[in-house]
N, C-alpha and C positions, 0 to 999 in steps of 0.2 A: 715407383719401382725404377731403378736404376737398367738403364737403357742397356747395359752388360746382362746384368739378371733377368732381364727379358730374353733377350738372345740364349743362355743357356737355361732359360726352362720351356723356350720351346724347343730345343734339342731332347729334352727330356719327353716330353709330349710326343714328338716324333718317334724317341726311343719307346715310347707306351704302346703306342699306338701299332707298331709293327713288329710287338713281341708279344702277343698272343697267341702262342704257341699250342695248340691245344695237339699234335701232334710229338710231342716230345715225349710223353711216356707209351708212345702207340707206334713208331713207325716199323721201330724195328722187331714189334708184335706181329704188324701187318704185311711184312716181306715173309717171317721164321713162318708164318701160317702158310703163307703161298709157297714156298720153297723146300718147307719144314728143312734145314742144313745151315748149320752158324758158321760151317765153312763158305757155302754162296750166298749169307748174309753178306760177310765182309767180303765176298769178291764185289757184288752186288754197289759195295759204298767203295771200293777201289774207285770204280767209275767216278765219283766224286772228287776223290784226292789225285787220278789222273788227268784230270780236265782241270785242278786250281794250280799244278804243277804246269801246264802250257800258259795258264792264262792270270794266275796272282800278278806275275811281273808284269804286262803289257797293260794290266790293270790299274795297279800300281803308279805308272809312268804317267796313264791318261789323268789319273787323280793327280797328278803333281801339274800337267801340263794345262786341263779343262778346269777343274777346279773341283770343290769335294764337294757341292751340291749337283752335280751333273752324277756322279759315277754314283752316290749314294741312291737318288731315284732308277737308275737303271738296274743296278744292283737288287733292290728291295723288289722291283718291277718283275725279276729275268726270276727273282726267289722263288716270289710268287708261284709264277707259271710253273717250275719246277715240282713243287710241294702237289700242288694241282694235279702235274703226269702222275705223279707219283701214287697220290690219291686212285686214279684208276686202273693201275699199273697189278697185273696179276702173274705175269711170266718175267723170266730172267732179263729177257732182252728187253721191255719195257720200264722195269726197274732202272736198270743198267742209264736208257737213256733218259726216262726224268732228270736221275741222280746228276747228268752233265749239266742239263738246264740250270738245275738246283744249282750246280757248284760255279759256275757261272757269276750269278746271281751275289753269292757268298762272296767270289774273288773281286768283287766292285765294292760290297759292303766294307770290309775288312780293309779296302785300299781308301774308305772313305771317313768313318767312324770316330777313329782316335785322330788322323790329322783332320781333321774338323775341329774334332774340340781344342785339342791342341793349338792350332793355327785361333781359333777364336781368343782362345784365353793369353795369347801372343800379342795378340791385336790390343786386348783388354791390360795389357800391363801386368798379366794375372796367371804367368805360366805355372808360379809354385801352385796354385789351387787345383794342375790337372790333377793327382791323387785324388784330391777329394771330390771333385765334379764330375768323373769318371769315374770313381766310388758312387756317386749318389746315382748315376745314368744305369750303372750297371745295377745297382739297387733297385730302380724303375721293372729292370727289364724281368729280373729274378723274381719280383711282386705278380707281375702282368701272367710271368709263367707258372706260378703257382695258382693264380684264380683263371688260367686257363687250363690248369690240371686237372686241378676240382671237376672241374663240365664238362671238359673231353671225360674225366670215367664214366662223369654217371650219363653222357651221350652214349658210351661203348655199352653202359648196362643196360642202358632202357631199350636201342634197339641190334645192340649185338653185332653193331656194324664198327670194325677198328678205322676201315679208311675214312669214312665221315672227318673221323679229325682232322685228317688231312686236306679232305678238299673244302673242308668249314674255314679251314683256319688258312689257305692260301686266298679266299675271298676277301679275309680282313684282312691279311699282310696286302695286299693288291689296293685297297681304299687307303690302310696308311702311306704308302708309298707317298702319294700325293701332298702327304703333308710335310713333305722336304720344302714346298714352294711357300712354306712359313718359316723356315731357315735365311739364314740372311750372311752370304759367303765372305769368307774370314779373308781380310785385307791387309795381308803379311807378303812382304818380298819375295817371290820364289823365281830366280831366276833359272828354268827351264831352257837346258841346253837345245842347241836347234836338231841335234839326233838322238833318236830314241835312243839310241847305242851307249852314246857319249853319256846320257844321264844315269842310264843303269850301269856302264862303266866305272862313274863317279861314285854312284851308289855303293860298290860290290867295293871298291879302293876305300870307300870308309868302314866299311865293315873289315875288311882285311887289315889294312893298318890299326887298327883301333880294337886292342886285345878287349878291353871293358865292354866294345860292346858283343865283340863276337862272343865272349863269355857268357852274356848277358842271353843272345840271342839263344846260343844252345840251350844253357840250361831250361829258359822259357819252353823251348821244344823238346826237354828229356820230362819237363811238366803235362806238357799237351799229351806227348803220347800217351803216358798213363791213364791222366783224365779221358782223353777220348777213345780209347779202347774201352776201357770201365764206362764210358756213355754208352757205346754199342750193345755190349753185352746187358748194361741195369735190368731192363724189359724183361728177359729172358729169363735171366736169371730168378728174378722177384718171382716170376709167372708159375716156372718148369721148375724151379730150385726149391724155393719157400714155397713154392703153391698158393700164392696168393691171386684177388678174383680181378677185376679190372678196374673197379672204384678202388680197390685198396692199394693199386698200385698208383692211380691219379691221386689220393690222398697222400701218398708216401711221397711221392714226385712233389708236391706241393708245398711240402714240409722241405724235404730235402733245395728246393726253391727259396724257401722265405727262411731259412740255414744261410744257403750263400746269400744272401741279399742284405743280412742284415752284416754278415763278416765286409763283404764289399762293400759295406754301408759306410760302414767303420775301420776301412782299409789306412785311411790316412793315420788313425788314431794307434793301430794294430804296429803299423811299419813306425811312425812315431817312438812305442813304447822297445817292440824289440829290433829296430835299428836293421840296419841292410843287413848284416848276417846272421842276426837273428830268423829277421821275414823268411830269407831265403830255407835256412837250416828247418825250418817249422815246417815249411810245405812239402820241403822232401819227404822230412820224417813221415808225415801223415801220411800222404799219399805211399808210399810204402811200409806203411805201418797198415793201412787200411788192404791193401792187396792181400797182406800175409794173413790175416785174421780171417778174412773170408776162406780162406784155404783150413785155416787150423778151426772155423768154429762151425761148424755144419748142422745152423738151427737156423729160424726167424729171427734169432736176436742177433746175426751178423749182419740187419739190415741196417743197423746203427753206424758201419761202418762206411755208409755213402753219404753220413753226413759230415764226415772227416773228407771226404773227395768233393763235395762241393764248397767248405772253408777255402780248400785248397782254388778250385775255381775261381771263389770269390777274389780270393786275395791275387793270383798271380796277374791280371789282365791290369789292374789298377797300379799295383807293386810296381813289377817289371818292366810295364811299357812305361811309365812314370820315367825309369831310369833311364830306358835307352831314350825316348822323347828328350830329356836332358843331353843328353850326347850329340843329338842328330840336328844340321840344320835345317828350315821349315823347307830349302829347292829340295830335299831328299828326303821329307820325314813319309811321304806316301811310299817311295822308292827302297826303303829300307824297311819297310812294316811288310811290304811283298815278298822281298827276297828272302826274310825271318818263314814267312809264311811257307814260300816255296820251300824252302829247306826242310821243314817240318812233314811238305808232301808228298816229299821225297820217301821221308823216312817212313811217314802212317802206311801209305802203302806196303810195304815190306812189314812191317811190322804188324799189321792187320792182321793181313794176310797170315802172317805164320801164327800167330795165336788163334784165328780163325781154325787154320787146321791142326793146331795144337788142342783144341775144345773140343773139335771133333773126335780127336783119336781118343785124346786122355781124358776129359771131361772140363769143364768150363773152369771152374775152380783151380784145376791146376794147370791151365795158362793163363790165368792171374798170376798163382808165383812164379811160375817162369818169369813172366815180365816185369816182378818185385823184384828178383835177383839181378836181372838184366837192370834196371833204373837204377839202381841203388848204388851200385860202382860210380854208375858214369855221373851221375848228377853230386857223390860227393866230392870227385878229382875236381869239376865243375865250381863247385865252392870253395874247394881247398884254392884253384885260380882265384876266382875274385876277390875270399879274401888276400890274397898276396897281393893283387892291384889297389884294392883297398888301402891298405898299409903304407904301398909305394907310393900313393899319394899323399896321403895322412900326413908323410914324413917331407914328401917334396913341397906341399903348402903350407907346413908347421898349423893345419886344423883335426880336427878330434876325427880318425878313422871312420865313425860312423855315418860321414858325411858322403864318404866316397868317391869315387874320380867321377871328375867334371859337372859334379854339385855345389 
């Protein structure tokens, strides 16, 4: 085995090992039971998106300055303990502060993850492969969470307890943690300015000068919102809507898992076939195609429509960060994955929050399409930019449009 393909499939192992999620079809069961109000659910995960909004950039900067095996072990470590609070957490203000530990934890992961692999496959001579290596990492992870769906339900049915999941499954994210120190830190040039200011300065002037990727970075972020709105509410919805029992939501969670897993599986191949504006045009569609149907189809068989929102999942983390990873150098690629993030937690905040009390007033369903309407503008002016960036390149390197700027 070639000393490269050791190095990424113990990333992959690593990715296994601390994606055993077996709380993902249950957390946000186990706050709506204790709070019963989908309004102080999402105030509840505000607390989350305002603590990655202080803390993604300064995260970010440590990952460009320490290196991306430091921030990844802390990250998985701080995760841990979060999922944990959480786990025993039965009132607002207990929730509230898991939720910061928790996002903590997140805002090291995320500054850690992609410029790792990134930075490795740089090293390796082998950056066109990030699509697909990060397709297959994300595939690990999507696998791991579906045979921890499976077990979290039928744990939830056999002793009726939902936060079990969570404090089961922060024991094992806590033991993988450890296995970063089978990671072996990627030895790529990052010249790290001597102020933290000056590197996020630099960082913020690449994104601003550089229309492709700030394009790049919003549209990613008019994706996330929908996606993770649509995360918060799934539970709820499956439970109180379809009335379905707790294994049949970990069943469905499992499917809708080994859904995305096999599209991110096959992301290189997907972006391959229908080309950057294609890829792009496809996830929008879906993902507002999937919002609106839940609205207009008020049966069990609108469950079908969450496996159109995890395609979408699959494909955009692989897709899009692919592209901007192309754009970014490796001093600024942690620097720039943060400030994408922070902007993002900017906006989930606000955004939550008002579909939050939009479900409360009007019913859950129909702050979904509120927020179909709302996406759907902004993420096609969103495309209608890139392709025009597109094109302007196309024409300034005399190569085929689908290649795109700075490909």
């Amino acid at each position: 085995m070639a000393e490269g393909d050791a190095r990424i499939r113990r990333f992959y192992f690593f990715r296994a090992l601390t994606s055993f999620s077996l709380w993902i079809p249950f957390w946000t069961l186990w706050v709506y039971k204790n709070l019963d109000s989908l309004f102080l659910l999402t105030a509840v995960d505000t607390a989350f998106w305002a603590t990655m909004v202080l803390v993604q950039v300064p995260a970010g900067l440590l990952g460009d300055k320490y290196g991306r095996k430091t921030v990844l072990f802390i990250g998985e470590a701080l995760f841990a303990a979060g999922v944990l609070g959480f786990g025993f957490s039965t009132e607002f203000w207990e929730f509230f502060a898991s939720n910061i530990i928790w996002a903590v934890g997140a805002c090291f992961i995320v500054s850690g993850d992609t410029p790792f692999v990134y930075d490795t496959l740089l090293e390796l001579d082998r950056g066109r492969d990030f699509t697909k290596v990060m397709g297959t990492a994300n595939a690990v992870m999507f696998l791991m969470n579906a045979a921890a769906c499976v077990i979290g339900g039928i744990i939830v049915s056999v002793t009726d307890r939902v936060e079990l999941t969570l404090i089961i499954a922060s024991l094992v994210g806590l033991t993988g943690s450890f296995t970063v120190a089978f990671l072996k830190e990627p030895k790529v040039p990052r010249q790290f300015m001597k102020s933290y200011r000056a590197q996020l300065g630099t960082g913020v002037k690449q994104v601003i000068k550089s229309r492709a990727i700030m394009i790049l970075v919003f549209f990613q972020i008019t994706l996330q919102l929908g996606t993770y709105v649509m995360a918060v509410f799934r539970s709820v919805y499956l439970k109180e809507d379809l009335q379905l029992d707790h294994f049949q939501i970990g069943l469905f969670f499992a499917a809708f898992a080994i859904v995305g897993g096999a599209v991110t599986l096959s992301a290189s191949q997907i972006e391959a076939r229908l080309k950057e504006k294609g890829s792009l045009v496809f996830m929008l569609v879906a993902l507002v195609s999937s919002f609106a149907i839940v609205f207009l189809v008020r049966s069990p068989v609108a469950v079908m429509t969450q496996f159109l929102v995890y395609m979408v999942v699959g494909l955009q983390s692989p897709v899009i960060n692919g592209y901007i990873h192309r754009l970014v150098d490796s001093s600024h690629r942690s620097t720039i994955i943060a400030i994408a993030s922070m902007l993002f937690t900017l906006l989930v905040v606000i955004v939550e929050l008002t579909t939050g009390w939009i479900a409360s007033k009007w019913g859950l369903e129909e702050s979904l399409l509120v927020l179909a309407c709302a996406v759907a503008p902004v993420g096609a002016v969103l495309l209608f930019l890139w392709s025009r960036e597109v094109d302007k390149f196309a024409k300034s390197d005399h190569r085929p449009a689908a290649e795109g700027p700075g490909l």
